[in-house]
C-alpha positions in Angstrom: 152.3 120.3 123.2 149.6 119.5 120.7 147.1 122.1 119.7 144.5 120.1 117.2 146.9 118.8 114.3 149.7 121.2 115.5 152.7 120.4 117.6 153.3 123.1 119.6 157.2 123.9 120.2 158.8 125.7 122.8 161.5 126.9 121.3 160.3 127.7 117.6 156.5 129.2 118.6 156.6 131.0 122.2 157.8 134.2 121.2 156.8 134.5 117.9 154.0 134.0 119.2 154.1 136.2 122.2 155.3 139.0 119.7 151.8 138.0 117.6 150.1 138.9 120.6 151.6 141.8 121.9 151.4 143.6 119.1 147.9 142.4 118.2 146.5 143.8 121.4 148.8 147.1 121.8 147.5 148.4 118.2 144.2 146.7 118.4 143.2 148.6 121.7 144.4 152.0 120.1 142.2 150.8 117.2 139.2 152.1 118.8 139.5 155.4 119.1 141.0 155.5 115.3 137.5 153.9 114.7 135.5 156.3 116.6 136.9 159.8 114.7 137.3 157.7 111.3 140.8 158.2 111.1 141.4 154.5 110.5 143.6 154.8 108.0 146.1 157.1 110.2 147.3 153.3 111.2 147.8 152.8 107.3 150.0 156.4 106.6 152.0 155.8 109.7 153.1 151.9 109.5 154.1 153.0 105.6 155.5 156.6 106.3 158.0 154.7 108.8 160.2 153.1 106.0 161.9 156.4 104.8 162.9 156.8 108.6 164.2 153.3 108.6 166.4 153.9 105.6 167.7 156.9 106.7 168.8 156.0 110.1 170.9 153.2 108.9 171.9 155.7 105.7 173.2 158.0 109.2 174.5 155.7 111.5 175.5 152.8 109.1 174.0 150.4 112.0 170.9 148.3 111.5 170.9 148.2 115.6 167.9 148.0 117.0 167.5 151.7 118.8 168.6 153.6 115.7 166.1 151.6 113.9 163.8 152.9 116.1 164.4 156.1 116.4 164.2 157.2 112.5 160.9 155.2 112.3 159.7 156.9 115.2 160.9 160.4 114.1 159.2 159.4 111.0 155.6 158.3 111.8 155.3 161.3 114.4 155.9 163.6 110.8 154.0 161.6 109.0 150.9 162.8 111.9 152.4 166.4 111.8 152.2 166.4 107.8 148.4 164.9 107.4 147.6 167.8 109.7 149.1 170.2 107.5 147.6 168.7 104.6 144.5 168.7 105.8 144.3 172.7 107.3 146.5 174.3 104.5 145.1 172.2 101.6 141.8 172.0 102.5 140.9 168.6 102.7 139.6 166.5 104.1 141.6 163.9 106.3 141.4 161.1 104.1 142.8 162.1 101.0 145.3 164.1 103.3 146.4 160.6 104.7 146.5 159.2 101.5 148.9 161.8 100.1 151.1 162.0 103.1 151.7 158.2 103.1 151.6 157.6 99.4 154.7 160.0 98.7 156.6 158.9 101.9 156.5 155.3 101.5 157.6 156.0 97.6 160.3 158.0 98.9 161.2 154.8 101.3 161.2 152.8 98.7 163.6 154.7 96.8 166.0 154.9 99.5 166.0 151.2 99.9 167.2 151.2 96.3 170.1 153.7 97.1 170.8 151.9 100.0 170.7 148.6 97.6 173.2 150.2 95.5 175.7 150.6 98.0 175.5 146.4 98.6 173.5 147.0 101.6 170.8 144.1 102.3 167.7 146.2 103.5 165.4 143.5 102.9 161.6 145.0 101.6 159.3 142.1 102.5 160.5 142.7 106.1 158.8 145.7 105.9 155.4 144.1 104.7 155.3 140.6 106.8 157.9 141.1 109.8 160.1 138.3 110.8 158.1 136.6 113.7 160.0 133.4 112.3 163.5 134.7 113.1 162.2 135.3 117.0 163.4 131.5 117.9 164.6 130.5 121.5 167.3 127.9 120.2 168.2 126.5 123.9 164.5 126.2 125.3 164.3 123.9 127.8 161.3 121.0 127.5 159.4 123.1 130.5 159.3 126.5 131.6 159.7 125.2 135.3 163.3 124.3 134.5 164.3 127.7 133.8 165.6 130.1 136.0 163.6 133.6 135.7 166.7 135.5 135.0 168.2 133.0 132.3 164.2 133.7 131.0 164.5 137.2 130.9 168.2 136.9 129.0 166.7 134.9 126.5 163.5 136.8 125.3 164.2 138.7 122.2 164.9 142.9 122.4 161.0 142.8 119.8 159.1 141.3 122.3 160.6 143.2 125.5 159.4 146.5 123.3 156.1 145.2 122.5 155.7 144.6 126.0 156.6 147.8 127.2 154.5 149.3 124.1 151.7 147.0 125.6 151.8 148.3 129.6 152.8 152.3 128.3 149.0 151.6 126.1 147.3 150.4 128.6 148.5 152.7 131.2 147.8 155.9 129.0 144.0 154.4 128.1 143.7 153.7 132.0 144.4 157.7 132.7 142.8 159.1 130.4 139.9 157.1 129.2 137.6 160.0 130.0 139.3 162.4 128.2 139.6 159.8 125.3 136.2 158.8 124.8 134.6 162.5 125.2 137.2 164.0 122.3 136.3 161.2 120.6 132.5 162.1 120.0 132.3 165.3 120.5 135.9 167.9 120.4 133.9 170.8 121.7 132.6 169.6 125.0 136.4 168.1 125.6 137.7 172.0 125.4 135.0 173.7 127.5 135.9 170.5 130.0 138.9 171.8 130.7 141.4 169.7 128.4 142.0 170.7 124.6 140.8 168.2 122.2 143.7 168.8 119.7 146.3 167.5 122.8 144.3 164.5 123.1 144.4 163.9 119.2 148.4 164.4 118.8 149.0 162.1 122.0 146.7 159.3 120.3 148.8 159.9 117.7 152.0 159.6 119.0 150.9 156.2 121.1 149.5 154.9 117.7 153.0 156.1 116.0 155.0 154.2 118.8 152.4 151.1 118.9 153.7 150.8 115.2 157.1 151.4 115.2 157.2 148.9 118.1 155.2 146.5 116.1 157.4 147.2 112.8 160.3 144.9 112.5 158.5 141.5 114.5 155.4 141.7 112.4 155.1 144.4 109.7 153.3 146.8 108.3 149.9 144.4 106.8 149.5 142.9 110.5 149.8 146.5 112.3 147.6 148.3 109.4 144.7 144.9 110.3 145.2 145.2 113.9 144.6 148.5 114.6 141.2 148.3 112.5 140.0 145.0 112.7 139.7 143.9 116.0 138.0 147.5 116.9 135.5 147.8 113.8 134.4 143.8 114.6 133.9 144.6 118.3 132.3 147.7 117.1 129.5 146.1 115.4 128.8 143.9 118.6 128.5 146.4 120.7 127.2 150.4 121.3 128.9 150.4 124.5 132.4 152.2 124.6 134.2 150.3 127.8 132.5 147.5 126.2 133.8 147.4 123.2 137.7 148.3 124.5 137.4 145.1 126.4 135.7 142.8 123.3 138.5 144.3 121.0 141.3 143.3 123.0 139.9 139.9 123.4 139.1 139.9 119.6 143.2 140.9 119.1 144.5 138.0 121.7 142.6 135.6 119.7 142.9 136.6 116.3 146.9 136.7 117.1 146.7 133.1 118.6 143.5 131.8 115.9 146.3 133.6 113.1 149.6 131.9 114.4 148.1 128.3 114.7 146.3 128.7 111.3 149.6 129.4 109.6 150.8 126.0 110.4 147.2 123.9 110.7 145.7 125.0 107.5 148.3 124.3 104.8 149.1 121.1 106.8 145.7 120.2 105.5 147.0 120.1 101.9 150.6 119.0 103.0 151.9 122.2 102.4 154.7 124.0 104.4 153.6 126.6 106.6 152.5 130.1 105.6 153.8 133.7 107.2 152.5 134.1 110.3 151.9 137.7 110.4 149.8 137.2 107.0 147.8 134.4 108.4 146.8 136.6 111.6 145.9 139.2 109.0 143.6 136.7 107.4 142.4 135.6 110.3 141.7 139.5 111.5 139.4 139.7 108.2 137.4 136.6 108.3 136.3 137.6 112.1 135.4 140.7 111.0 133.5 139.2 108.0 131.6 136.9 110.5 130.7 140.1 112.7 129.5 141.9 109.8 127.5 139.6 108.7 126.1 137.3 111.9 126.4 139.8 114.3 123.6 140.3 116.5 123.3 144.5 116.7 124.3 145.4 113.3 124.9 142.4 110.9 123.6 141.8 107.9 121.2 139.3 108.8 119.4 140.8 111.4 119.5 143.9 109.8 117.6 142.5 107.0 115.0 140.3 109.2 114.5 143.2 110.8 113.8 145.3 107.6 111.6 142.7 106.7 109.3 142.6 110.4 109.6 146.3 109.3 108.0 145.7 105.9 105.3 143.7 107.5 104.7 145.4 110.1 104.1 148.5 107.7 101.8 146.7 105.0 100.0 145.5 108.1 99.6 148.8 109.6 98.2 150.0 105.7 95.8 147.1 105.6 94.3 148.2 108.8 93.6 151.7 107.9 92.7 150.8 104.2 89.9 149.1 106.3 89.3 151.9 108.6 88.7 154.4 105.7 86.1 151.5 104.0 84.3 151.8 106.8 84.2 155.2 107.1 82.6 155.4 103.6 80.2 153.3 104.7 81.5 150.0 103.3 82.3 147.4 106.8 84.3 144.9 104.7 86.9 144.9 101.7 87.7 142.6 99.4 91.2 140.7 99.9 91.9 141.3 96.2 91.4 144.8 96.8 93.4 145.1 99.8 96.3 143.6 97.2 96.0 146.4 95.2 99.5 148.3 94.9 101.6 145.8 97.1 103.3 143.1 97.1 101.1 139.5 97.1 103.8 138.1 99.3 103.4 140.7 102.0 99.7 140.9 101.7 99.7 137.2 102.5 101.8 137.4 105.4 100.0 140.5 106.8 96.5 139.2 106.5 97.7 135.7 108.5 99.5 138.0 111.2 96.3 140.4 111.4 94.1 137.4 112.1 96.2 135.8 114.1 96.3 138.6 116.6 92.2 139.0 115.9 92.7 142.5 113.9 90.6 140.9 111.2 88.1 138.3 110.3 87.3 136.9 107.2 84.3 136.4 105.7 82.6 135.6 102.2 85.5 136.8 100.9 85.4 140.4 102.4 88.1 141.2 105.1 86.2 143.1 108.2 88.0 144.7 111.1 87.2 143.3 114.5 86.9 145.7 118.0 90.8 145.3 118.4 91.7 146.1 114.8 89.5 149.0 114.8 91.4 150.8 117.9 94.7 149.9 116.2 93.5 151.1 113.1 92.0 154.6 114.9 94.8 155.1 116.3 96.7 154.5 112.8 94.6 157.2 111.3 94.6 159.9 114.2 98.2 159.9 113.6 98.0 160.2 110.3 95.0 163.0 110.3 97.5 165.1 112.4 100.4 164.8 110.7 98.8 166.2 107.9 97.6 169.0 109.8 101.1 169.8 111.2 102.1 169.8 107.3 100.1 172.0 105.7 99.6 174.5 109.6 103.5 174.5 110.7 105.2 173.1 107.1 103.5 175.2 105.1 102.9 172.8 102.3 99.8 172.4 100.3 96.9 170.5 101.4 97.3 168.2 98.2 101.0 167.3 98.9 100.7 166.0 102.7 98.7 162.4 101.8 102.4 160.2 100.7 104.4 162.0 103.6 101.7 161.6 106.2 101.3 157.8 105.3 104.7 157.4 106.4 104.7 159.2 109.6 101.7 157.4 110.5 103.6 154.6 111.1 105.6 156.1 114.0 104.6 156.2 117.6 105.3 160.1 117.9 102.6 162.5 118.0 102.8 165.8 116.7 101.1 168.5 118.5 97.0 168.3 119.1 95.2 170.1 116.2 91.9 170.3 115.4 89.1 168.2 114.8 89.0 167.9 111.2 92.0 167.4 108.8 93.1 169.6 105.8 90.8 167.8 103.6 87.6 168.2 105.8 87.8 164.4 107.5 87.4 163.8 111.1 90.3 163.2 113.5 89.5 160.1 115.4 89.7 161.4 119.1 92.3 159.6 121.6 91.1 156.3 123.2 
């Protein structure tokens, strides 16, 4: 099968690619709740604390099998969650630099004990440990179509990595299914979980061991980079779409599936374009994990870069709009209806003048005339209303804050621009000026 310029194979891409997936959506859905109480970087310390149990198993059993594999990492990454915690109480300190301790000296200590075990003319291959080998997870006999296989030669010929990522996949989804409640009120606020009836500290270690198992399960098909992306990528990206918890569960498994699939085709596509040989798939999905959450953080439409800064900017307007209209209000006050525009400028920036004075005349706050800017009926109730809250947020400041009657003006000018009141004062400001009654 084709996809764009890449041949799709049965036998060499279904499940490496399958494995891509799995663990792409087991870690990314755990992901979230990583996000949520900033402890993204558990992900990191675990997938690296897991190499010293590696080495040891197969130091103790002699056996690079597949279940005492599994076994020392797990042992491992569920010390490595004990240890932070440790850290963190008995140190005091906080849980980053407790991570980055805990991981730091256990994946040095791996490292080491590769060496011994490299001594003693064992092959314990390192890059393994970074990139996986999704390449080695080939179906040699693969038929030309699924339909001509029978289910239980299909089931004999899947790989012993991808029946455990499925079975990390289904345990992951089934523990998120039961206790998603639990999950999502520890998450934001520990306290309420306890008085709730379930202890916020039990719901952090069993996160932690699910995360510990998602990455020892992930560990020898794809590696350590693609579990450390995957459990932060896919979450943070969907958490910059959306403010909504369920939400964002469902965008970053989606965001997972495809960055797993976008990843493995990449790998082949992109170096094609240059007539290169293919890349590592598990480093390509990793890639591909960062450039959607470089898109998100800039294009995305609740939090990105770009609306954030069109929105500062309406904000800016809005604001040297909102000045210009009481700057007028006060003229008149003195007894002086209009204002000249190169007094208005005074202080501010041309540029947002400019764009305030069309805006304000557009909407008929303003009219123009021999060169003096005059409020209309409609600017002058905006503008009233403007310096009202103004007048009494200077009272509140000098009455409730205590602060002097001379110190209120700069503070005052920036509450003015909100649409909260605070509580009625009197008629008259701290300085002796009228408060422009409501309506």
């Amino acid at each position: 099968m084709s996809v764009g310029p890449v041949e799709f194979d049965l036998a060499r891409d279904l499940f490496p690619l399958a494995a891509g997936v799995l663990a792409a959506l087991g870690c990314g859905l755990l992901g979230n709740f990583l996000v949520l109480r900033r402890l993204s970087l558990m992900g990191d310390a675990i997938s690296h604390s897991v190499l010293p149990g590696l080495v040891i198993a197969f130091l103790v059993t002699s056996s690079r099998g597949s279940l005492a594999m599994f076994i020392g990492a797990t042992v491992a990454g569920l010390a490595t969650v004990v240890l932070v915690e440790a850290v963190k109480r008995l140190g005091r300190v906080e849980s980053g630099a407790a991570m980055g301790v805990v991981f730091s000296v256990l994946f040095a200590l791996g490292v080491l004990l590769i060496e011994v075990a490299s001594a003693r003319g064992v092959d314990l291959d390192a890059d393994c440990v970074l990139h996986g080998q999704l390449e080695t997870l080939v179906w040699f006999s693969a038929p030309d179509h699924l339909s001509d296989v029978a289910l239980g030669d299909l089931l004999r010929a899947v790989p012993q990595e991808v029946t455990t990522l499925g079975i990390m996949v289904v345990v992951v989804l089934a523990f998120l299914g039961l206790f998603f409640k639990e999950l999502r009120i520890a998450a934001f606020d520990p306290a309420l979980s306890t008085t709730q009836g379930f202890h916020a500290g039990i719901m952090h270690y069993a996160l932690m061991v699910l995360v510990a198992f998602a990455t020892v399960a992930s560990f020898e098909a794809v590696g350590s980079i693609l579990v450390i992306a995957m459990l932060i990528c896919p979450a943070s990206t969907a958490r910059l779409l959306t403010d909504r918890l369920r939400t964002q569960v469902w965008l970053s498994a989606a965001i997972a599936v495809l960055t797993a699939s976008g990843g493995y085709i990449a790998a082949a596509a992109v170096p094609g374009i240059w007539g290169k040989e293919e890349v590592n798939a598990a480093g390509s999905m990793s890639v591909f994990a960062g450039l959607l959450l470089a898109i998100a953080v800039v294009f995305s439409s609740r939090h990105g870069v770009v609306v954030r800064r069109l929105r500062q900017r309406r904000l800016a307007r809005a604001v040297v709009r909102e000045d210009l209209l009481a700057t007028l209000y006060r003229a008149s006050e003195s007894g002086r209806p209009g204002t000249a525009i190169t007094t208005l400028s005074e202080g501010r920036a041309p540029r947002l003048v400019r764009a305030a004075m069309r805006v304000s005349e557009r909407r008929g706050d303003v009219r123009v005339a021999d060169g003096r800017v005059v409020l209309t009926d409609r600017g002058r109730r905006v503008a009233k209303a403007l310096i009202r809250r103004h007048r009494l947020w200077e009272h509140y400041l000098v009455d409730e804050a205590g602060l002097p009657p001379d110190h209120v003006h700069g503070t005052a000018e920036l509450l003015e621009h909100l649409e909260t009141l605070p509580p009625e004062g009197p008629q008259v400001d701290p300085h002796g000026r009228e408060i422009p009654g409501d309506g």
